[in-house]
Each structure stands twice: as structure tokens, then as C-alpha cells.
N, C-alpha and C positions, 0 to 999 in steps of 0.2 A: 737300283740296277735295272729293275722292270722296265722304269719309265724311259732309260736309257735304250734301253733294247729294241721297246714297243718306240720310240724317234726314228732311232737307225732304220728300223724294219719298213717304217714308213717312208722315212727318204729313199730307201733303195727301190722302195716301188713306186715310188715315182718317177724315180731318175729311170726303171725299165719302162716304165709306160712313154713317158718322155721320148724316152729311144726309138720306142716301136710306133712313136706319131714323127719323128723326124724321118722315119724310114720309109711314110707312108707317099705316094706324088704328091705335090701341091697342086692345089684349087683353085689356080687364080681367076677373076674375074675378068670375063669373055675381051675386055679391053688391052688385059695386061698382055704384053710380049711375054712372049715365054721363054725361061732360064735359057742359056745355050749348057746341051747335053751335059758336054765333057765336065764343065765349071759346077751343075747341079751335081752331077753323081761324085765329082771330088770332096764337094758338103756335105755328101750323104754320108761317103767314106769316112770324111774325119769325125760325123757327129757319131757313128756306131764303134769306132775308135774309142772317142772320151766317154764313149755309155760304158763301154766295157771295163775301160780304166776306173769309172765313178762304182762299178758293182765290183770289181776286185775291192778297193780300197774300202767300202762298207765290207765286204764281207770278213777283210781283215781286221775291219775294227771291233766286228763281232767275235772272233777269234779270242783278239786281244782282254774283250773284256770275262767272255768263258775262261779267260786263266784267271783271272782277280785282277786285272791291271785298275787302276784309279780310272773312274768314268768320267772326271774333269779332263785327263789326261788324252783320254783317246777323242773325248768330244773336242777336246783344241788342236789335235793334229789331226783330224778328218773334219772339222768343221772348225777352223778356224773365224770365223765370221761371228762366231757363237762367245768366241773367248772374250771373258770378263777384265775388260782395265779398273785398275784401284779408281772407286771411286765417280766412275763413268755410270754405274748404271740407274734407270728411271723407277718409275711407278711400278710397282707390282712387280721391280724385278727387269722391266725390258731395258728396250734401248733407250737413256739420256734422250736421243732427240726428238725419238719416235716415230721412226725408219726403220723397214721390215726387217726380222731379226731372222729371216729364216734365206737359203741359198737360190732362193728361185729369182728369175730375169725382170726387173722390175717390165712393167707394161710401156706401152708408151707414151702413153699420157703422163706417168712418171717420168720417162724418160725426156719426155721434151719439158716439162714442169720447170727438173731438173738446170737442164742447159739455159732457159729463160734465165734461170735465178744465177748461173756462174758460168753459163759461155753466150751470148746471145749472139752473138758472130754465126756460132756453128745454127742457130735455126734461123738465123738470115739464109742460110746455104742450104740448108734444107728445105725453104720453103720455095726458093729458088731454083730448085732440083728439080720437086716433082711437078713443077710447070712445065719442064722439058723431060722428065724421066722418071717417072713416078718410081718403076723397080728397084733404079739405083740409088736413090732417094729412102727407101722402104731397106736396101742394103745397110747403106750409111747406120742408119738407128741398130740394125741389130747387131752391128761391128759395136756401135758403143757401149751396147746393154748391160754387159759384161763387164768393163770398165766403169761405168755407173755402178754398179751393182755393187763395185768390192767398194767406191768411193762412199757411200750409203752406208756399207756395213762398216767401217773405220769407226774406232769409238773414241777416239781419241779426239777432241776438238783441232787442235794445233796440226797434229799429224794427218787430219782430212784436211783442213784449209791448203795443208805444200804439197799433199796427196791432188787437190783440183787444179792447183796451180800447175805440180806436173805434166797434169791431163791436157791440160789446155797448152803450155808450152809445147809439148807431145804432138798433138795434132798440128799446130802452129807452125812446128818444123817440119811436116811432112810437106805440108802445103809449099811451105818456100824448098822444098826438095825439088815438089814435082816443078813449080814455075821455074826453079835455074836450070834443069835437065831439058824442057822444054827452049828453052831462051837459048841455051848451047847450041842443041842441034839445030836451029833457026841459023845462029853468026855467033859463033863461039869467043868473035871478036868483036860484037856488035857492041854498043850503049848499053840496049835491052840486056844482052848475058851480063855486062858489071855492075847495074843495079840491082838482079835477079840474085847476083853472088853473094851482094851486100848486105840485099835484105836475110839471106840465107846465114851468111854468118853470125849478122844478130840473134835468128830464130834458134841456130845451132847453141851461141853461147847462153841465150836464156833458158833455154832446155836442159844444159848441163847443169848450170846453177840452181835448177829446179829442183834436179834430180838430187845434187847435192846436198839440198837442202834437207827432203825426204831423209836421205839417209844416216844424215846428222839426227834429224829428231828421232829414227828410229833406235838410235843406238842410245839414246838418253833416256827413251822410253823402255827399252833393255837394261840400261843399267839401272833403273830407277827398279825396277821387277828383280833384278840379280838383289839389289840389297836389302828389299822385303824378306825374300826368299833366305838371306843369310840370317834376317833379323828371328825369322820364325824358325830356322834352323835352330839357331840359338836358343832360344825358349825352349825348343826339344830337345837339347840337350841336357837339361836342366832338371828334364823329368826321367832319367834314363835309373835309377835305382828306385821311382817309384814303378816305374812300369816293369820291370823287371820282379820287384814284390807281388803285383800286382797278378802276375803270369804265374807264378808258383802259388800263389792262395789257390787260384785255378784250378790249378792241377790236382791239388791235395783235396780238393774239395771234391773234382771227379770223382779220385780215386775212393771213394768211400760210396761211389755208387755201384751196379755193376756195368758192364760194359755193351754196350749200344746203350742204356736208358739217357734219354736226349735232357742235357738239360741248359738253361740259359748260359749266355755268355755273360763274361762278367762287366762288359762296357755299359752295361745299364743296370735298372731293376727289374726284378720280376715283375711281372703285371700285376699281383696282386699285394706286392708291396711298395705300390708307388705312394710317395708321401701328400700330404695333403699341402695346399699351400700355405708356410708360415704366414702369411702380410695379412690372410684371412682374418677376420678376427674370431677367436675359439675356433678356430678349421670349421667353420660354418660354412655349411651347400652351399652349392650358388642356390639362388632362386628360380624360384619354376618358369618367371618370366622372361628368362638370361636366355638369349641365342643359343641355340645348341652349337658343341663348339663341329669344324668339321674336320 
């Protein structure tokens, strides 16, 4: 519960600090143009918006768990990025693939890493960019950071591969948005408009298909978790007149102290009656040369 508390504590101050550096001007270099007004301070507005939204929801999560709520429970609805799939996870416990396991914006050198390995189009277009436009080029990347970010944290193999697939059809039909809105207003009866159309309805139906895909897998990945969850139900239901014995030994065993003297619970043993281990042979130390354990 500590180590839960002493995470949260920390992420909230980051996410304040976070805040208080998004709040600060930018520093561009003497070359760069600089934001126009109204479009900077609208970023400024929405990022002091999601700081405050991101420090309510930590502080409710802290709330939550000062009542007893389960610490898996509140860590997968406030950090869902964190939540464990059967099965999914690596060495020591992290992520399967070995992709940051915590909620911060990958950098960009991840970020375009990234697109090299499953969009190269999109750093065709950013390199492209900032030969004419370095800012909006420098935009581009932090519009996707975000979208990166949760595509990284999926732990699911199959559900990242229609998760990038989406991404890419996603952006794919933005692109064929802007060229047929552009192509209209040109000759809404032109050539240019009905091939801009054509290509746009391709991009439209493989987007949808995309997305459908996603939400097919999500829901098998949902049901697949619904019938753990009934299967472990089960098994607990199965202990329900030992632990109910279990809770009256308790009691009776209080009650022969007096009242405030503290004494252990009965989920475990007392410390000084912890057993030695049978597989030992004759409960034999370990030896002096044995790791101490930590």
C-alpha cells in the first residue's frame, strides 16, 4: 500500500511540475517564428485544463485507496497503461516487449524510431516539412506523441498490431479529407474533385475496417478476462465456510486478550513462529555463504 501511495505521489508531482513548465513561454531559437498569440495561449489553456483534470484524478485515487479499496483496482483505473494482460508480462515483471511502462510522452527520437518501423510515409512527411516549416513539423510529432504513447503501452501483441494499423489508417484519412475539401473548393466538378473523392472513400472504408477490427479484438480480450474472473470467482466460492471458520477462530482468540492489545492477524504467521523450510534437509541454516535474502 506504501509503495502504491509513494507512485501516485510521485506521479502527481510530476504531472504539477509538468504543468507549471507547460505554463512557462517557450524558448524558441532566434530562427524559429514564433506561435501566433491566440493558437499558443489556447495550448496553454487546454494543457492547465488536463493538469488539473490529471491532479483531481490522482487525488481521488488516493482517496480511494485511504478507504481499503484494492491497489490493482485503483492503479488500472487511474493508470491504466500499468494493467497487467494474462500472460503479457517480461523480465522482472515489466513490459513483454520492453517499452516504457510508465505514462510519460515518449521523446522523439522514440517517437520517429517508432514511425520508421510502422508508418515511414508519416517521416517521409516530416522530413519534408521541416525544410519548409520547421514549427509545424515540430507540431506534427507532438500531435502524435500521445498516440504513440498509448500504442507502446498496449500489451497485448495482436491488439497493438490493429491498434497501429488504426493509427495509420487514422491519419491516412485525414490526409484524403484535407486533399478532397481542397480539390472541391478548386471545381467541385473537376477530374481533380473525383479522384480526391475516390481516394477519400478508400481511406474512409479502411479506417472503418480498422477501427472495427480494434473493437472486435478488444471485446475478446474482455471476454477472455470476464471468464478468468468467473473462473477465480469460482474457486472462491469454494472456500467460503473455510474462511468464515477462519473469522470466528479470530475473534475467539481476541477475545481472551484485553482490549486495545494489538495482536497479529490471522492471514499469516506470527514472526516468530514462522516455519522452517521442509525440502531442507533436517531444517538445516542455510550457510554463511548464501546471499542474504532481501
Amino acid at each position: 500500500m506504501r509503495r502504491v501511495l509513494a507512485g501516485i505521489a510521485g506521479t502527481l508531482i510530476g504531472a504539477v511540475m509538468l504543468g507549471g513548465l507547460a505554463a512557462q513561454p517557450p524558448q524558441p531559437p532566434p530562427a524559429r517564428e514564433p506561435d501566433d498569440a491566440a493558437s499558443l495561449r489556447a495550448r496553454f489553456v487546454r494543457r492547465i485544463a488536463e493538469s488539473r483534470q490529471m491532479i483531481e484524478r490522482f487525488e481521488q485515487a488516493v482517496a480511494r485507496l485511504d478507504r481499503g479499496e484494492a491497489p490493482d483496482a485503483v492503479r488500472d483505473s487511474v493508470e491504466p497503461w500499468r494493467r497487467r494482460a494474462p500472460g503479457s508480462t517480461g523480465a522482472n515483471g515489466g513490459r513483454a516487449d520492453g517499452g516504457p511502462d510508465r505514462g510519460e510522452l515518449p521523446d522523439r527520437a522514440t517517437i520517429m524510431e517508432f514511425l520508421t518501423r510502422h508508418y515511414p510515409e508519416m517521416v517521409t512527411r516530416i522530413k519534408d516539412l521541416e525544410k519548409d516549416n520547421a514549427p509545424a513539423a515540430e507540431r506534427t510529432i507532438a500531435r502524435l506523441a500521445p498516440h504513440i504513447r498509448e500504442l507502446l503501452a498496449e500489451r497485448d501483441e495482436e491488439l497493438r498490431a490493429l491498434r497501429i494499423a488504426e493509427f495509420r489508417s487514422g491519419w491516412e484519412s485525414m490526409g484524403a479529407m484535407r486533399r478532397l475539401i481542397d480539390a472541391l473548393r478548386k471545381d467541385a466538378a473537376g477530374a481533380e474533385a473525383a479522384e480526391a473523392q475516390k481516394q477519400a472513400v478508400a481511406a474512409f472504408g479502411a479506417h472503418f475496417e480498422a477501427q472495427s477490427a480494434v473493437r472486435t479484438r478488444e471485446i475478446a480480450v474482455l471476454e477472455q478476462r470476464i471468464a478468468q474472473l468467473r473462473k477465480e470467482l469460482g474457486e472462491k466460492l469454494s472456500e467460503r465456510d473455510n474462511y468464515i471458520s477462519q473469522r470466528l477462530d479470530f475473534a475467539k482468540e481476541r477475545a481472551q486478550h484485553p482490549p486495545g492489545q494489538r495482536r497479529d492477524r490471522p492471514e499469516g504467521p506470527k514472526p516468530d513462529e514462522a516455519k522452517p523450510d521442509p525440502r531442507a534437509p533436517d531444517h538445516a541454516k542455510p550457510s554463511p555463504d548464501a546471499a542474504p535474502k532481501r
